[in-house]
N, C-alpha and C positions, 0 to 999 in steps of 0.2 A: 504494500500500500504506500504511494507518496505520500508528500509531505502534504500538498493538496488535498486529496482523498480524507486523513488522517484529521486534516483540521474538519472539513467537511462532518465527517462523523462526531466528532466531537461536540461541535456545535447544533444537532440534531439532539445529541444525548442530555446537554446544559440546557437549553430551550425547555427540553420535556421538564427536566429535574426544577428547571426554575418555576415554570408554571405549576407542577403540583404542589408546589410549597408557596410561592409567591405571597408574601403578606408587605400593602404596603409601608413607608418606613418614609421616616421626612429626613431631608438632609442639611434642614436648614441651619444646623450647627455650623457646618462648614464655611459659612459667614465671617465667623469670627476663629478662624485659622489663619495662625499668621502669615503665610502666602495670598491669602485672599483675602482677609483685614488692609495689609497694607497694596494693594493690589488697585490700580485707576482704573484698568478696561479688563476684563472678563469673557471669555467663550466657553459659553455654554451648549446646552443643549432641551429644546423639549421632551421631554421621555414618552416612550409611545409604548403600551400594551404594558407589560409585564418589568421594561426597563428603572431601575432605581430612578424613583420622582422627584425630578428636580423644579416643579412647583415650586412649593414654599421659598427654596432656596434662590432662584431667579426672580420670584418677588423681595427678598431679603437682598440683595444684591441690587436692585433699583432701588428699596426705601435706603441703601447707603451710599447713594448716589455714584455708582461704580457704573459704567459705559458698559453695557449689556449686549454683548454677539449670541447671536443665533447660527447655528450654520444652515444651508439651501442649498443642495446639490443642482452644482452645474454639471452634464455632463458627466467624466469621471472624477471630477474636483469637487470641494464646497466652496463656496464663496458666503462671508461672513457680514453679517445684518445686523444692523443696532436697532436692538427693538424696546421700547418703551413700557413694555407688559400690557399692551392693546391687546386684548384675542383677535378683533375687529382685521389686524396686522395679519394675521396668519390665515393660512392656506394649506389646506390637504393636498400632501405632492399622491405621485401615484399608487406608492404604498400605504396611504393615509397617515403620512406622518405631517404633522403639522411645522410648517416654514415659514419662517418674516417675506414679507414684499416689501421694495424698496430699495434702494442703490446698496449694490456693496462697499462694504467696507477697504478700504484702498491701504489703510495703515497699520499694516500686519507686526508691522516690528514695537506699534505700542499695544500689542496685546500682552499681558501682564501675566495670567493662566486661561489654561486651557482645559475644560473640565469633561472628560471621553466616556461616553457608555462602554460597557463588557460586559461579556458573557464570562471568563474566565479571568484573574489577574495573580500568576506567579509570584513565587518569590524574590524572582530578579527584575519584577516591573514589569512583563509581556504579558500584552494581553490577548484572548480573542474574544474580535467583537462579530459583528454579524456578517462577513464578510465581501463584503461592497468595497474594502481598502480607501475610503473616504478617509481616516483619520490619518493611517499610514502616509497618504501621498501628502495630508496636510498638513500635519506635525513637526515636518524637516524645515517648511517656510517659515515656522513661528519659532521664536526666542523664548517663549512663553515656558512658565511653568507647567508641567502636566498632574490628573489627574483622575486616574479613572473610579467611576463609579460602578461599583457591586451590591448584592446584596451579602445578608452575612451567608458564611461557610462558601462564598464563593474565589476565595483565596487558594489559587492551588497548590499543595505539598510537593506535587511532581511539577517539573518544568514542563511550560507549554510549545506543541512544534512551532516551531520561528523558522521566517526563511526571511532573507537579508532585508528585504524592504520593512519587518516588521518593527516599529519604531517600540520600545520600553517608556513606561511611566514613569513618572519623578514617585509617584505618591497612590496608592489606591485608601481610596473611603470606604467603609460600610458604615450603616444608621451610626454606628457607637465607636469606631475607631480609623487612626487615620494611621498608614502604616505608611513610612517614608522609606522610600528605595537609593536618593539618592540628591544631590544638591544640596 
C-alpha cells in the first residue's frame, strides 16, 4: 500500500471514529494563549460537520479586535478573507462548507497565526486533515504561527504517513490542552 493509499485509509477510519464519538467542545480559550493574545491578524477557519468548532473562538477573536481570515478555496489554493463575523458574509462552496465573499487578503506576511483543522495531529506536529492539500500548499507562504485543531484523544502515539509537501504544526489544541511542538 503507498503512502497515498495509507493516508486515504486512515482518514476513512478517523472520520468514522470521530463521528461516533463526536461531542461538541468550544475553543474559545484559545483567545487568550499567548501566541494569539499577542497576535494582530488571525487565520482561521469555519468548522463544518463534525470538525473542532471554532464559533465561539472566531467571535472571541473579533470582540478583541484581532483582523479575522477566513480561508475560500481558489482552485487548488485558499485565498484568505477578513470577515467581520457577518453570517450574511458567507456562502456554501460546493461541499457546503461555509466561505467569506469579498476581496482577498493580499498581506500574507502580517498574518500572525494560522489556526488548521485535522483529523489526526502526531507527536512531531503532522497532521492529517481531509485531504484536499489546501493547508499544505498554504502554510509554506505564511510566517505565521501554526495550529491545528483536534478533538480530545485525537493526538496520535504513532507517527502519521508524511510525504514531503506535508507541512508540521507549531502547536495542536484540544477543548482542554494546548500541546507545543515547536517555536
Amino acid at each position: 500500500m503507498g503512502l497515498g493509499e495509507e493516508k486515504s485509509a486512515l482518514r476513512t477510519r478517523y472520520r468514522h471514529e470521530r463521528n461516533e464519538r463526536y461531542i461538541e467542545h468550544s475553543f474559545q480559550y484559545l483567545a487568550a494563549s499567548p501566541e494569539i493574545a499577542n497576535a494582530q491578524c488571525v487565520a482561521s477557519y469555519m468548522s463544518h460537520h463534525d470538525e473542532p468548532d471554532t464559533s465561539a473562538l472566531n467571535k472571541a477573536l473579533i470582540a478583541a479586535g484581532k483582523v479575522l481570515l477566513l480561508p475560500r478555496i481558489n482552485g487548488d489554493q485558499l485565498d484568505w478573507v477578513k470577515w467581520d463575523g457577518s453570517q450574511s458574509s458567507l456562502v456554501a462552496n460546493k461541499k457546503k462548507i461555509l466561505e467569506p465573499t469579498g476581496d482577498a487578503f493580499d498581506d500574507l506576511a502580517t498574518i500572525d497565526v494560522v489556526i488548521v483543522p485535522a483529523l489526526r495531529i502526531d507527536r512531531s506536529g503532522y497532521r492529517l486533515g481531509q485531504g484536499g492539500g489546501y493547508y499544505d500548499r498554504a502554510l509554506p507562504k505564511l510566517r505565521a504561527w501554526s495550529i491545528g485543531l483536534i478533538h480530545p484523544d485525537e493526538i496520535s502515539s504513532e507517527d502519521l504517513p508524511r510525504e514531503e509537501w506535508d507541512q508540521p504544526m507549531d502547536a495542536a489544541a484540544t477543548p482542554d490542552l494546548v500541546l507545543r511542538f515547536r517555536r
